[in-house]
C-alpha positions as CSV (number, residue, x, y, z in Angstrom):
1,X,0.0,0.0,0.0
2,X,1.3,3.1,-1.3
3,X,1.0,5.9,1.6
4,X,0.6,9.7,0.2
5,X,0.7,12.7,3.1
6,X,-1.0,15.9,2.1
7,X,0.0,19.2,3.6
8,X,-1.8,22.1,2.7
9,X,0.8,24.7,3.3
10,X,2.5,22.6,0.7
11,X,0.6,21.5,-1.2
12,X,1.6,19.2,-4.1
13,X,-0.7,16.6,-5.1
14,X,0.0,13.8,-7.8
15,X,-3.8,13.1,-9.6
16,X,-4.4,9.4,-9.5
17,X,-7.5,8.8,-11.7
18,X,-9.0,5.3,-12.2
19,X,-9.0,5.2,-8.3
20,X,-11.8,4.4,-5.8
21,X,-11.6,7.0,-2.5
22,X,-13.1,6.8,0.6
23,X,-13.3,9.7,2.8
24,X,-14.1,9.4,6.8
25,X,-11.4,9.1,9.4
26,X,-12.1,6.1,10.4
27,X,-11.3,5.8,13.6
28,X,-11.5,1.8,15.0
29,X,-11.9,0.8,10.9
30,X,-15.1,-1.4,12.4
31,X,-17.9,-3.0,10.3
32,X,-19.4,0.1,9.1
33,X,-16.1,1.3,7.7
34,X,-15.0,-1.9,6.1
35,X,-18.6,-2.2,4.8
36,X,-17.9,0.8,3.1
37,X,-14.2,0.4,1.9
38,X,-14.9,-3.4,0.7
39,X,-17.6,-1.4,-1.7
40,X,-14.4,0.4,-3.3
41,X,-12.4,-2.6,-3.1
42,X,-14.4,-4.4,-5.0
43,X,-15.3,-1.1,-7.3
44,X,-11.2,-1.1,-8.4
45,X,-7.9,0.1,-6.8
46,X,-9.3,1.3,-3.7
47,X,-7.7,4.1,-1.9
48,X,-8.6,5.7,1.6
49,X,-8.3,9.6,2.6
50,X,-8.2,10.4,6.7
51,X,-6.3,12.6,9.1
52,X,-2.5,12.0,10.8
53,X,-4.6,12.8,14.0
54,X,-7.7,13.3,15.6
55,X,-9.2,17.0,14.2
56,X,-10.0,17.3,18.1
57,X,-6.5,16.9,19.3
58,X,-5.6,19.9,16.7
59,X,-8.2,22.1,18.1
60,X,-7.2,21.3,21.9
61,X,-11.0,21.1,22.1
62,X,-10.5,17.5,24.0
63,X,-7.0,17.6,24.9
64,X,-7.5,13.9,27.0
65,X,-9.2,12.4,24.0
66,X,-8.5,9.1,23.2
67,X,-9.2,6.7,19.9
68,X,-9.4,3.5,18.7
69,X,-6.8,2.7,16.6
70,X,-4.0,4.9,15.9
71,X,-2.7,5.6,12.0
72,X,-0.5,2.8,12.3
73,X,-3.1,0.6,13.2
74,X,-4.9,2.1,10.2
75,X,-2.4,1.0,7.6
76,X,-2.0,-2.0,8.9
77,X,-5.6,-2.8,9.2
78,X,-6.5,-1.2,5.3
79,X,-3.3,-2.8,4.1
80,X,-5.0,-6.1,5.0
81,X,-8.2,-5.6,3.1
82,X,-6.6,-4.5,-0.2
83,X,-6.7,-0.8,0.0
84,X,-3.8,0.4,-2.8
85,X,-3.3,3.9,-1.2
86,X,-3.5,5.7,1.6
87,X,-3.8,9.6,1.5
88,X,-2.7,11.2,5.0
89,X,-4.1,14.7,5.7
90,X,-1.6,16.5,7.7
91,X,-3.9,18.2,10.4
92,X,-3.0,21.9,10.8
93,X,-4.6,25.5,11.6
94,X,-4.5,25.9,8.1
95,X,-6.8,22.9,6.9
96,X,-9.2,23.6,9.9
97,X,-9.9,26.6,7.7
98,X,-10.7,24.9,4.2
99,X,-14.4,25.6,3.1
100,X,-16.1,22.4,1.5
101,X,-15.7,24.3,-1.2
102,X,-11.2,24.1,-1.2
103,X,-11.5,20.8,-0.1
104,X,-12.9,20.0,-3.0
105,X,-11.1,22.1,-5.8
106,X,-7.8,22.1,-4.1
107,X,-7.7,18.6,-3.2
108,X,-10.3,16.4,-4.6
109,X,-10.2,17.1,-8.1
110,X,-6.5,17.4,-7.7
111,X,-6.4,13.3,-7.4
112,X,-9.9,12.9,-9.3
113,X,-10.6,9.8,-8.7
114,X,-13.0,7.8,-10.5
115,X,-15.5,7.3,-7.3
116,X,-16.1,8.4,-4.3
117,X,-17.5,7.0,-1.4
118,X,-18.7,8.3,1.6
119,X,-21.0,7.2,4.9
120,X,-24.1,8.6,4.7
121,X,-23.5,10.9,8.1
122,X,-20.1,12.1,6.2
123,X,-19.5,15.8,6.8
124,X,-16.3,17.7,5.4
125,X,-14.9,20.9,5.3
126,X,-14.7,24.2,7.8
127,X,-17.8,24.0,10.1
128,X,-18.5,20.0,8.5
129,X,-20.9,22.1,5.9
130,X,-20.0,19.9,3.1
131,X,-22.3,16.8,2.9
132,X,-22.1,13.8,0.5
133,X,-24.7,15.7,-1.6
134,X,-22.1,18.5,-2.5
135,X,-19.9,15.7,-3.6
136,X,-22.3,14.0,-5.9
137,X,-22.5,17.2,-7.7
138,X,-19.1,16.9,-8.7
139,X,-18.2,13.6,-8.3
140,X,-19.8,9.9,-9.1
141,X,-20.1,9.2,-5.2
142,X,-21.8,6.4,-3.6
143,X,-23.4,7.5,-0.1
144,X,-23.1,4.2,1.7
145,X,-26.3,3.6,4.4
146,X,-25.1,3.4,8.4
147,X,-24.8,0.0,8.9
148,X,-27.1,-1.6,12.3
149,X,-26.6,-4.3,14.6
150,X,-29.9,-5.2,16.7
151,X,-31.1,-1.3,15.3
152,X,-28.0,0.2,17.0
153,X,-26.0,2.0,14.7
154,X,-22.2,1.0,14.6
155,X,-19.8,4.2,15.5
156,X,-16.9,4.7,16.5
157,X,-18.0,6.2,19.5
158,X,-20.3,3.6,20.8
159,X,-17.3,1.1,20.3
160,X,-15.6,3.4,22.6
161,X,-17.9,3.4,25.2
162,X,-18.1,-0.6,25.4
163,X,-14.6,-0.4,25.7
164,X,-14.2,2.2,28.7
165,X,-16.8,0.1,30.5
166,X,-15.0,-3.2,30.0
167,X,-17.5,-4.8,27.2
168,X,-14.6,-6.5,24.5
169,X,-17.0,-8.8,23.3
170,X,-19.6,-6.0,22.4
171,X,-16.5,-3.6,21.2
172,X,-15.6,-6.6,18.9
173,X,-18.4,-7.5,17.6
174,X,-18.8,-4.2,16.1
175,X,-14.8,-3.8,14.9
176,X,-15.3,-7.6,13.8
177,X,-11.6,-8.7,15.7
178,X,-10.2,-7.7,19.5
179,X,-9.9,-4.3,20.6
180,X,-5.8,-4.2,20.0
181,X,-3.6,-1.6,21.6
182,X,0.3,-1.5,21.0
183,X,2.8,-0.5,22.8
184,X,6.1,-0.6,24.4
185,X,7.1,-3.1,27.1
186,X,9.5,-0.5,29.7
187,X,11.0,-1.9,32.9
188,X,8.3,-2.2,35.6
189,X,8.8,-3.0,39.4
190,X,9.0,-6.2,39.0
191,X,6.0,-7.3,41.5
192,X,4.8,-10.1,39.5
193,X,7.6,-11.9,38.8
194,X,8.0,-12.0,42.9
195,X,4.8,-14.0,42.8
196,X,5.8,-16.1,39.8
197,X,3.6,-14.2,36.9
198,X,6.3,-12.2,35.6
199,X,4.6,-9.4,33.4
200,X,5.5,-7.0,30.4
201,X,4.5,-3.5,31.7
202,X,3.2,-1.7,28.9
203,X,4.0,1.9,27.7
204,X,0.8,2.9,24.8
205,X,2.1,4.4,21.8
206,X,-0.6,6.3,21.4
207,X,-3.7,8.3,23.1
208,X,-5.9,5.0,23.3
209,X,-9.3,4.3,25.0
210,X,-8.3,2.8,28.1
211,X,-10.4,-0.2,29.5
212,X,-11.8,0.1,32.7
213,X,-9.5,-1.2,35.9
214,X,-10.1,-4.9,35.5
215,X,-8.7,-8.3,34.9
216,X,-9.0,-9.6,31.2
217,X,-8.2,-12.6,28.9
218,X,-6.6,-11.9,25.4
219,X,-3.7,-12.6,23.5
220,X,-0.5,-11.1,22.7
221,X,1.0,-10.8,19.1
222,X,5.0,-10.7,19.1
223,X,6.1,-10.2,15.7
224,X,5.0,-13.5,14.1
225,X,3.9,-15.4,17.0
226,X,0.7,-15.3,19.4
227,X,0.2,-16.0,22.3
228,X,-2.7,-16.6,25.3
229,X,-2.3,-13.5,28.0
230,X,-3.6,-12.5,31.4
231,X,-3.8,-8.7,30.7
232,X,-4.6,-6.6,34.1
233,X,-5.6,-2.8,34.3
234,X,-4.8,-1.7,37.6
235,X,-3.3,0.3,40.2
236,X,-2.0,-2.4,42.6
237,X,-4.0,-2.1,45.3
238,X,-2.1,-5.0,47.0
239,X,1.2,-4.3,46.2
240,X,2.3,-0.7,46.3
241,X,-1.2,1.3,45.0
242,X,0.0,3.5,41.9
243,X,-1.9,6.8,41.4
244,X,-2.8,6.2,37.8
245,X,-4.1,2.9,36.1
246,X,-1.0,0.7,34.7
247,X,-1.3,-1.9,32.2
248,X,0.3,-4.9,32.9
249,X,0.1,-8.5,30.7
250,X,0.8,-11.9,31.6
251,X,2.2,-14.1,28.5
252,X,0.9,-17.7,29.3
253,X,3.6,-19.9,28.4
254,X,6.2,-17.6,27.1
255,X,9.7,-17.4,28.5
256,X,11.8,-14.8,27.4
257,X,12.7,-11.1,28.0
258,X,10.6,-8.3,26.5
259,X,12.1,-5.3,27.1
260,X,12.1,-2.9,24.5
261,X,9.8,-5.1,21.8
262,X,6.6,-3.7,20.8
263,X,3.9,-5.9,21.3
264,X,0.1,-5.8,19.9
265,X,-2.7,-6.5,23.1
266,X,-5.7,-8.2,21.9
267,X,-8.3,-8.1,24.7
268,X,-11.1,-10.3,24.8
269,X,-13.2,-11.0,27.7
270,X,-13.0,-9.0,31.1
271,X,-12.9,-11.8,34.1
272,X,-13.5,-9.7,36.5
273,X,-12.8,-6.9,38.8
274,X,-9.6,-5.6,40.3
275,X,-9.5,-5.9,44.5
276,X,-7.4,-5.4,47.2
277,X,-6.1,-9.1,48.8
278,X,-5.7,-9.3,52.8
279,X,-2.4,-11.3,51.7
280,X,0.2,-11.9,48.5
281,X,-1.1,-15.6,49.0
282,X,-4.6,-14.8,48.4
283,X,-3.3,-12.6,45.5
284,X,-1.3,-15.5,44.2
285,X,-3.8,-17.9,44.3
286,X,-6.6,-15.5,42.4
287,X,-4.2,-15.4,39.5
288,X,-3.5,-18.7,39.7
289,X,-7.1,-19.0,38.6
290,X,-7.5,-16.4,36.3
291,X,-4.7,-18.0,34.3
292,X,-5.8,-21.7,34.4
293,X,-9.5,-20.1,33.0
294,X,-7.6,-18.2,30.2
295,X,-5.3,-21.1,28.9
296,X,-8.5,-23.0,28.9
297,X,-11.2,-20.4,27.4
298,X,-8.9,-19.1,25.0
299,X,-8.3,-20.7,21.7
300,X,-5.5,-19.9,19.4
């Protein structure tokens, strides 16, 4: 997949006709999306327009926001489908400013792609004025229907919401895989591995929705291997109480030092809540169990 960043305070754009474009940003690339971007796969080299970063992290309007999936998640997830290209809009004070109107000269019919398609809640341009109707003026653009599950609609932000409240198996069913963070495995205190469930303490390499403080089953993803996990949001409130929720994940089965790899985090069922033992035994002994359920629920 060839990627393609646009900058509008420099803007040079190569026009790629014959191509089918999506527009959204796409945050979580769940069913809705794909339903959409599988209509332009199938329509011919299919090709997907979003932002580096949230327009609300530009703005400062939500400085603690959080997403789904950050752009490298993105490429890896479109790469997967068959998407050919992937235009990056640089977000800047500058294209907070475009009209619907210099989106579409400066930008659109710069590329002119063949089709367009677009959600049917698809707004673009300064103030979101420009609607997929203004598009179909100009362009042969397919307005794509908001896909439903049980007459819910699937967004981005209801995903989000199952997932700050602990609810993988809802948040999957509407991404259609695990909710996946990545990160960075940094040195930790080493508590677990006192009590014999040594864990990879892990740094987020990006703003992602957090799960709520719980105990969860999942899996890990080490470059080409996977494996079953014990993944625990927390603050410790056994073994010296942190001020801020940590994640910390348990690789069933894997011996080995992870220091410094980047590993994907695929959680799939919360087991239950996080509590403060009378005793390290106790402790022991509740993750004892939490891991024999795990090796045994999950399936690989």
């Amino acid at each position: 997949m060839k990627i393609i960043e646009i900058d509008v305070n420099n803007l040079v754009i190569e026009p790629n006709p014959g191509i089918s474009l999506c527009l959204g940003y796409f945050d979580g690339v769940h069913k809705g999306h794909l339903d959409l971007i599988n209509k332009a796969v199938e329509a011919g080299e299919a090709a997907v327009m979003t932002f580096d970063i949230s327009p609300s992290f530009s703005l400062n309007k939500k400085p603690n926001d959080t997403v789904l999936t950050s752009l490298f998640d993105k490429v890896s997830i479109l790469k997967s489908i068959g998407v050919k290209y992937l235009y990056v809009l640089r977000m800047s004070e500058e294209l907070l400013v475009y009209s619907a109107d210099d989106f579409i000269e400066h930008i659109l019919k710069v590329i002119n792609p063949s089709k367009i398609f677009v959600g049917a809640d698809y707004h673009f341009g300064r103030y979101a004025s420009g609607t997929p109707e203004d598009l179909k003026e100009v362009f042969d653009t397919t307005i794509v229907p908001l896909k439903k599950i049980g007459g819910e609609k699937i967004s981005s932000r209801v995903i989000r919401d199952y997932v700050s409240m602990g609810e993988m198996e809802k948040a999957s069913e509407l991404l259609s895989r695990p909710y996946t963070i990545v990160g960075l495995v940094v040195e930790g205190k080493h508590n677990g591995a006192k009590i014999g469930f040594p864990t990879a303490n892990l740094e987020l390499d990006y703003p992602y929705v957090l799960p709520k403080i719980g105990v969860y089953m999942g899996f890990v993803k080490l470059m080409n291997s996977k494996y079953k996990a014990l993944i625990c949001v927390s603050t410790h409130p056994t073994i010296m109480e942190l001020n801020a929720p940590q994640i910390e994940v348990h690789l069933i089965s894997y011996k080995g030092d992870l220091y410094g790899r980047e590993i994907e985090v695929q959680f799939v069922k919360f087991m239950r809540d996080v509590i403060r033992f009378d005793s390290v035994e106790e402790l022991t002994e509740q993750i004892t169990k939490d891991r024999d359920e795990a090796k045994k629920t999950l399936q690989l």
